[in-house]
TIPA-225695 format. One line per field, with one value per residue (C-alpha): chain; y, z, x. Coordinates in nm, 2 decimals. Layout:
BEGIN
cadena	[A/...]
y	[Y/...]
z	[Z/...]
x	[X/...]
//
This chain:
BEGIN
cadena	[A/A/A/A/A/A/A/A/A/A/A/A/A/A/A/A/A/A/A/A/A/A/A/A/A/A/A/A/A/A/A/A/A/A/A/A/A/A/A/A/A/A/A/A/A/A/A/A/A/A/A/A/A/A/A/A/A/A/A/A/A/A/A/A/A/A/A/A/A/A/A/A/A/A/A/A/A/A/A/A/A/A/A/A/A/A/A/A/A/A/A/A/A/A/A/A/A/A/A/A/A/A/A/A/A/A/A/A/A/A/A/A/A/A/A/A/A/A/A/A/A/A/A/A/A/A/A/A/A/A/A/A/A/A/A/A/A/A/A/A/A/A/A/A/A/A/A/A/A/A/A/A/A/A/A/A/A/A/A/A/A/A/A/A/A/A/A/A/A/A/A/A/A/A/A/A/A/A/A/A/A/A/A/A/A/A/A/A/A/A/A/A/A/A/A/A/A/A/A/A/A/A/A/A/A/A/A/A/A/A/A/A/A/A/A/A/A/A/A/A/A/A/A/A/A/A/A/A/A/A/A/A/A/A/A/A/A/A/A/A/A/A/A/A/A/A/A/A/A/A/A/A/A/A/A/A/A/A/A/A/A/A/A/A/A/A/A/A/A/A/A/A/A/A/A/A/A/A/A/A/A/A/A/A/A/A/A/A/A/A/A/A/A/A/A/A/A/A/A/A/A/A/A/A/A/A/A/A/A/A/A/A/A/A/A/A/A/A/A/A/A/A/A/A/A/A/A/A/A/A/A/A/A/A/A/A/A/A/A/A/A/A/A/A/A/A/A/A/A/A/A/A/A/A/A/A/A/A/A/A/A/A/A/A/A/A/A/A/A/A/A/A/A/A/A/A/A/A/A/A/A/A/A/A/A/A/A/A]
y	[0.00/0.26/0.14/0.24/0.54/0.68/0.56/0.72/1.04/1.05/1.02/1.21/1.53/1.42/1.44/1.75/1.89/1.82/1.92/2.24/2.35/2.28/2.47/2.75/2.75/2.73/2.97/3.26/3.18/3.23/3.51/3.70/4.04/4.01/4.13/4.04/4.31/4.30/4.51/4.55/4.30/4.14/3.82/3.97/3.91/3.66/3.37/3.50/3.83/3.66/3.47/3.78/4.01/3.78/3.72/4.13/4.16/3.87/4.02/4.42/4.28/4.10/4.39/4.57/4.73/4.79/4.59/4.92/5.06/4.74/4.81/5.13/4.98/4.67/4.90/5.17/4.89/4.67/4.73/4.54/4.82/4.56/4.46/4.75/4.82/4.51/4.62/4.94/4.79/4.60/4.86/5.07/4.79/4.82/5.12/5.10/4.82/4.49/4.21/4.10/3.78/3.92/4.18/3.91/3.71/3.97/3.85/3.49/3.45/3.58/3.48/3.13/3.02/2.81/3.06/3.33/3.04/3.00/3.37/3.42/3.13/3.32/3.65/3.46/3.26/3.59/3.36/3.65/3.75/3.39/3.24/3.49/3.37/2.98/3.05/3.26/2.92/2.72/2.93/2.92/2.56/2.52/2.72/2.58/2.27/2.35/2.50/2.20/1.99/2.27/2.21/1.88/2.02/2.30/2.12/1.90/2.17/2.42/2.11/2.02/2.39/2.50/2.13/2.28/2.62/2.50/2.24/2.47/2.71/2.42/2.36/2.70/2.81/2.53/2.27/2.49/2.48/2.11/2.17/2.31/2.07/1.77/1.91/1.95/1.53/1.47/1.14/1.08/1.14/0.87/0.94/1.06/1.33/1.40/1.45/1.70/1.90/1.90/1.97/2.32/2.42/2.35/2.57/2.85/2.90/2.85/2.88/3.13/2.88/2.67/2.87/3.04/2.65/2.58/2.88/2.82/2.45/2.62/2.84/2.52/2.32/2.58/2.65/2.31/2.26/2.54/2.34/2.10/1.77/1.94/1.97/1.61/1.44/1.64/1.61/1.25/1.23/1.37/1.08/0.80/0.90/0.64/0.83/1.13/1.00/0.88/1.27/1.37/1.22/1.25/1.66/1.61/1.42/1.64/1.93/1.74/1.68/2.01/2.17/1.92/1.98/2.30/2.36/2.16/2.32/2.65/2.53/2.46/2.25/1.85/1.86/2.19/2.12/1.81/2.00/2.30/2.04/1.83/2.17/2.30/1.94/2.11/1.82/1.79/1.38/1.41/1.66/1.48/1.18/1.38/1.58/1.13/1.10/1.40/1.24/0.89/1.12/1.31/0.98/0.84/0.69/0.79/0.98/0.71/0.45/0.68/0.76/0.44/0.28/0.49/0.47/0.86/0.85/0.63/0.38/0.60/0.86/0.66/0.48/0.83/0.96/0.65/0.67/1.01/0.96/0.65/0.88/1.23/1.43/1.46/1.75/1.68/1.37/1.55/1.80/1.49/1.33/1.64/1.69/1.34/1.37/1.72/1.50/1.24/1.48/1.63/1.27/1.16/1.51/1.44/1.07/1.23/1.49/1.26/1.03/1.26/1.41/1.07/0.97/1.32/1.29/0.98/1.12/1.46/1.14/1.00/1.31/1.49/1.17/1.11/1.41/1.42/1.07/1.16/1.50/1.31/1.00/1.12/1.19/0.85/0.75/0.99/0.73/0.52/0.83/0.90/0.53/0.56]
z	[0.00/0.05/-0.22/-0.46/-0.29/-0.33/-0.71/-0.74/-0.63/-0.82/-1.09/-1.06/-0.99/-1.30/-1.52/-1.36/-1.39/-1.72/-1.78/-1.59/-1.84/-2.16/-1.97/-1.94/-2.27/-2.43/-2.22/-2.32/-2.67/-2.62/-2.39/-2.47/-2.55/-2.18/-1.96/-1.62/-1.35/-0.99/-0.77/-0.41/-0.20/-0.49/-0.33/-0.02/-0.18/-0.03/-0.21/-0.24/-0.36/-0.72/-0.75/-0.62/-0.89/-1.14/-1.06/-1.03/-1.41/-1.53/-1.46/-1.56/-1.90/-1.97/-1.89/-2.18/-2.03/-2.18/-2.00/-1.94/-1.81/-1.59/-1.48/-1.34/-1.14/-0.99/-0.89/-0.68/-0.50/-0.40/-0.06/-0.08/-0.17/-0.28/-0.53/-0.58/-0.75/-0.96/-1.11/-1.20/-1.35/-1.60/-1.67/-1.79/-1.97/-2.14/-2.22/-2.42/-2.62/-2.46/-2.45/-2.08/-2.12/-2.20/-1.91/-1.65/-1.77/-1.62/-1.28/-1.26/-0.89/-0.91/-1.20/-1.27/-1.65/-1.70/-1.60/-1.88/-2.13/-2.10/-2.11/-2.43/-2.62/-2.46/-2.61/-2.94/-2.93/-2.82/-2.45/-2.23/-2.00/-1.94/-1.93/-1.62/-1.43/-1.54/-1.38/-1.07/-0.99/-1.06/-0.83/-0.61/-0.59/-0.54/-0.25/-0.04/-0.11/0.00/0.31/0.34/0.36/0.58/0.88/0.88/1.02/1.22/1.55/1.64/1.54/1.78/2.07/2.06/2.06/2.41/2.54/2.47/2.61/2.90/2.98/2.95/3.18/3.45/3.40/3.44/3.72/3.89/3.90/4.11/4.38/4.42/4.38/4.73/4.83/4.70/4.81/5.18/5.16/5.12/4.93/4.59/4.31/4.10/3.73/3.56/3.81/3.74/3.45/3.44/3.69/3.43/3.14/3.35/3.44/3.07/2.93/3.20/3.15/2.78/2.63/2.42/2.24/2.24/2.08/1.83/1.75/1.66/1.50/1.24/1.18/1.10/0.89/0.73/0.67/0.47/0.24/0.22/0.08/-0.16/-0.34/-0.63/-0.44/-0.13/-0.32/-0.50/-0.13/-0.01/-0.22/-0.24/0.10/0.09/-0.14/0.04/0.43/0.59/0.60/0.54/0.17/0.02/0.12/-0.10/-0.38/-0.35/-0.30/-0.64/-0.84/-0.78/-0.89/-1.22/-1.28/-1.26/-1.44/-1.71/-1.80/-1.74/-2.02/-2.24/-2.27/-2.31/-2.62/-2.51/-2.73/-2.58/-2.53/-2.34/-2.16/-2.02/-1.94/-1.75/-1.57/-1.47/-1.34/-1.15/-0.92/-0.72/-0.68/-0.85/-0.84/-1.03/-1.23/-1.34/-1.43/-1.61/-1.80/-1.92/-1.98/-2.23/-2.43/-2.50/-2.55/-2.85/-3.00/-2.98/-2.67/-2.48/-2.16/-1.93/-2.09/-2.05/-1.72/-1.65/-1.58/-1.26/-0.94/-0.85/-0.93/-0.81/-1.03/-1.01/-1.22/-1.49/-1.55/-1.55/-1.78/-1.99/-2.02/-2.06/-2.42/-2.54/-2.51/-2.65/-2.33/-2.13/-1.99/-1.83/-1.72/-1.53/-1.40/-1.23/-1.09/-0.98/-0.75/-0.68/-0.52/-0.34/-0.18/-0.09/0.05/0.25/0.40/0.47/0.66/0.87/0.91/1.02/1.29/1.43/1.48/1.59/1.88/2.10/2.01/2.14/2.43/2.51/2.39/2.58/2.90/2.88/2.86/3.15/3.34/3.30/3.45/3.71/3.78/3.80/4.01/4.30/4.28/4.53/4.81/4.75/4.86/5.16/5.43/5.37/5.42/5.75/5.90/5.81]
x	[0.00/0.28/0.43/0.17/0.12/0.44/0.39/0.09/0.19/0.52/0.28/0.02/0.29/0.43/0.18/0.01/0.37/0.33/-0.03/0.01/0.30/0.07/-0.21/0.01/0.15/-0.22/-0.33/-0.06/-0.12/-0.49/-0.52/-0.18/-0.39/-0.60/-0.40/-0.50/-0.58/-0.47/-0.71/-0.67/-0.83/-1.00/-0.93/-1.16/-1.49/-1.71/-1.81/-2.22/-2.12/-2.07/-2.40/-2.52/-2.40/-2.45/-2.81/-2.84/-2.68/-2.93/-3.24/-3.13/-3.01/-3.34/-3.51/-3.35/-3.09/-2.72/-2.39/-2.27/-2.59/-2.66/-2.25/-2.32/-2.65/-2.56/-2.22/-2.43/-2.63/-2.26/-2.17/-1.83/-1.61/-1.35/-1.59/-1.72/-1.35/-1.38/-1.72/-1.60/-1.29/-1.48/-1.77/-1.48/-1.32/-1.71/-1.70/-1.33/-1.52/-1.41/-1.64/-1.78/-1.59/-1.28/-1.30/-1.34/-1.12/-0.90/-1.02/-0.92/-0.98/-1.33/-1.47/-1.28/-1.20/-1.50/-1.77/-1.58/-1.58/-1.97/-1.98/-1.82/-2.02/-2.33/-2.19/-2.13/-2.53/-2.69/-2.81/-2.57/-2.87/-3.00/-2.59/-2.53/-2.85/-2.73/-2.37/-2.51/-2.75/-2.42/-2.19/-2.51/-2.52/-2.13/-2.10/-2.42/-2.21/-1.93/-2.10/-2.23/-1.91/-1.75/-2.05/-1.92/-1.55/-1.68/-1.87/-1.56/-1.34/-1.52/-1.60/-1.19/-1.07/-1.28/-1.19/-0.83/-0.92/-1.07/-0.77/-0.50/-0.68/-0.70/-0.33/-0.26/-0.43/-0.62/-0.35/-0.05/-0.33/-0.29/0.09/0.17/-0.09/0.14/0.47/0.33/0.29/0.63/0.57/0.68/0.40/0.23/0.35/0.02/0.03/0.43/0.32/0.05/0.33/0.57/0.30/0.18/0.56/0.66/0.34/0.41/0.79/0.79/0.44/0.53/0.79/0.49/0.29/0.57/0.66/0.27/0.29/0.60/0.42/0.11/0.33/0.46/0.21/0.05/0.35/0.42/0.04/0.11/0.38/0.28/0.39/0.22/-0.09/-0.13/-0.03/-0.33/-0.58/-0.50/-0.53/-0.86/-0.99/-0.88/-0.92/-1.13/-1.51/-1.43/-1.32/-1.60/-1.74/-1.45/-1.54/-1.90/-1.82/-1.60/-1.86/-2.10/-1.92/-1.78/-2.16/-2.27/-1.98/-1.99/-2.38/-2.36/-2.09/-2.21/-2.57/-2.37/-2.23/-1.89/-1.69/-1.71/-1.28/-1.26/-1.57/-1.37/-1.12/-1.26/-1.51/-1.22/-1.09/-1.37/-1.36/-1.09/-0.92/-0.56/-0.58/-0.96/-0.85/-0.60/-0.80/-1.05/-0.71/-0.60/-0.99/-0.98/-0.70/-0.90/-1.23/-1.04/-0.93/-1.30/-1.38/-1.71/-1.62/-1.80/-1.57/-1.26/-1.37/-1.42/-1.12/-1.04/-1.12/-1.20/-1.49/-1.80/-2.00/-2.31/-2.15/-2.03/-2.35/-2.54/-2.30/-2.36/-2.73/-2.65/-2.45/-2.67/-2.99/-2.81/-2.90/-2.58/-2.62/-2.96/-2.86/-2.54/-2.78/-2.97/-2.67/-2.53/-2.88/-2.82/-2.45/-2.59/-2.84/-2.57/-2.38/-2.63/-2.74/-2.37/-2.25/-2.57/-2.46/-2.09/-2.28/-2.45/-2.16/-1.92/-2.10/-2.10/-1.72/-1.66/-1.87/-1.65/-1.33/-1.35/-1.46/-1.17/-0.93/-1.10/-1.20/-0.79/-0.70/-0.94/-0.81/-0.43/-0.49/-0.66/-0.38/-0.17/-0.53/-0.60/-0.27/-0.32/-0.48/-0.12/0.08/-0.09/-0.03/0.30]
//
């Protein structure tokens, strides 16, 4: 098993090495006249503010508006001054004669490459006003997802961080009571309780250290994620932890699904819908599979069949996707397995909650019971002392 992990990895960095390279190269030769606009704390823009502007330019431009008119609108009404900036970056872009496509694509970390490529083939079909409100239910439906999947992290992570709070405090403060108590016994102390006595001296005297040395892991970690290798270890992490993996894939799957249908009723060439679907999983390992998938699609193999031979992602997918290409209605049937893996979602994080709250409940027993146990040790051993 280690073994063909370290295989797999070496890989997959490989080839997404390799991928990422090509990407690049493609994209420079594409997009070498957009040149791409940095604005100040455009990376400070909540996730619903998109959807939200999107859905705001959707229903001005059906109403007869022009871009640039619907520009200066949705603009007065943003309260996200960050945003705000962005908006008037491309309503000016508008007004010079640039396409709406080709202004966002100027904003790579707000509007991502797929929604600007179903953009421009809804600028080219004449579908712009009813392409934004597609994309805003699309973003829409990503984010409660992701929500979703984040829920799942956020009770343990807040039940283990005030178990932490309120441990430290009792080492802090509560414990050097029971010190003097202890030293006035004279008799040596049982090792659980050593230990807690060396656990608060060691946090008093050098808890800042501590927290510096937390710190510069923290630190770390995070670069270290950053990094290519970092990244594929990861995410492939992420597919294969025990539970918590089969959400992973069930998260990516649903977001293939959706991306995938979604691009192909825009009108998005079959090969570059692969492509920017693969990249909207978010997942470097599935991406990856979907980038080998893409190669066997362009040489005439059905994406189930191409897709097939993995193990990313689940059964249920492929044999949608297959119905899906023997009936000619892909994109609906993605639609429908995207719902699907939302609703799987849903019922597994549920599953998680309600399975996580009692092996905390006996976890957070065990650690308090523990130290309970091994701060009273040395009274129990009190009745000896005194015959002696």
């Amino acid at each position: 098993m280690q073994q063909e992990f370290v295989v797999d990895i070496a890989v997959c960095t490989r080839n997404i090495s390799s991928s990422n390279m090509h990407a690049h190269q493609q994209e420079a030769i594409r997009s070498s006249p957009v040149k791409k606009h940095t604005v100040a704390g455009s990376r400070k823009i909540a996730s619903r503010d998109v959807p939200v502007f999107l859905h705001k330019m959707a229903a001005m431009l059906s109403s007869g508006l022009s871009i640039e008119a619907a520009l200066i609108s949705v603009e007065g009404q943003t309260s996200n001054s960050n945003f705000k900036r962005v908006i008037n970056t491309v309503r000016m872009d508008i007004a010079d004669g640039s396409q709406l496509s080709a202004s966002f694509m100027k904003f790579p970390s707000i509007f991502p490459p797929l929604c600007t490529s179903m953009i421009k083939a809804a600028e080219t079909s004449g579908r712009l006003a009813e392409m934004l409100e597609e994309i805003a239910k699309y973003i829409d439906a990503n984010v409660r997802l992701r929500k979703k999947v984040q829920s799942a992290m956020i009770y343990p992570a807040v039940v283990l961080s005030i178990a932490g709070i309120v441990i430290l405090l009792f080492l802090l403060f509560i414990l050097p009571v029971f010190q003097s108590m202890y030293q006035d016994l004279h008799h040596e102390l049982p090792g659980p309780t050593l230990f807690l006595l060396k656990a608060s001296k060691a946090i008093k005297h050098h808890g800042l250290w501590i927290l510096a040395g937390i710190g510069l892991f923290m630190v770390l970690s995070n670069a270290w994620k950053a990094t290519l290798t970092g990244k594929v270890i990861s995410d492939w992490l992420n597919l294969h932890w025990p539970v918590f993996g089969n959400l992973t894939r069930k998260t990516v799957s649903a977001r293939f699904a959706r991306a995938y249908g979604q691009l192909l009723r825009s009108g998005i060439p079959i090969i570059n819908a692969i492509e920017l679907a693969g990249a909207a999983t978010g997942n470097s390992i599935s991406e990856q599979v979907v980038l080998n998938a893409r190669v066997r699609v362009a040489g005439g193999t059905p994406l189930s069949a191409a897709l097939g031979t993995q193990k990313i992602f689940p059964d249920t997918l492929m044999q949608m996707l297959q119905g899906g290409e023997k009936t000619g209605k892909v994109d609906e049937m993605m639609d429908k397995t995207a719902d699907y893996f939302d609703e799987e979602v849903n019922m597994t994080v549920d599953a998680l909650n309600s399975l996580i709250q009692p092996i905390l409940i006996v976890f957070l027993g065990i650690i308090v019971g523990g130290i309970v146990i091994a701060v009273l040790m040395p009274l129990f051993e009190l009745p000896g002392i005194i015959g002696m």
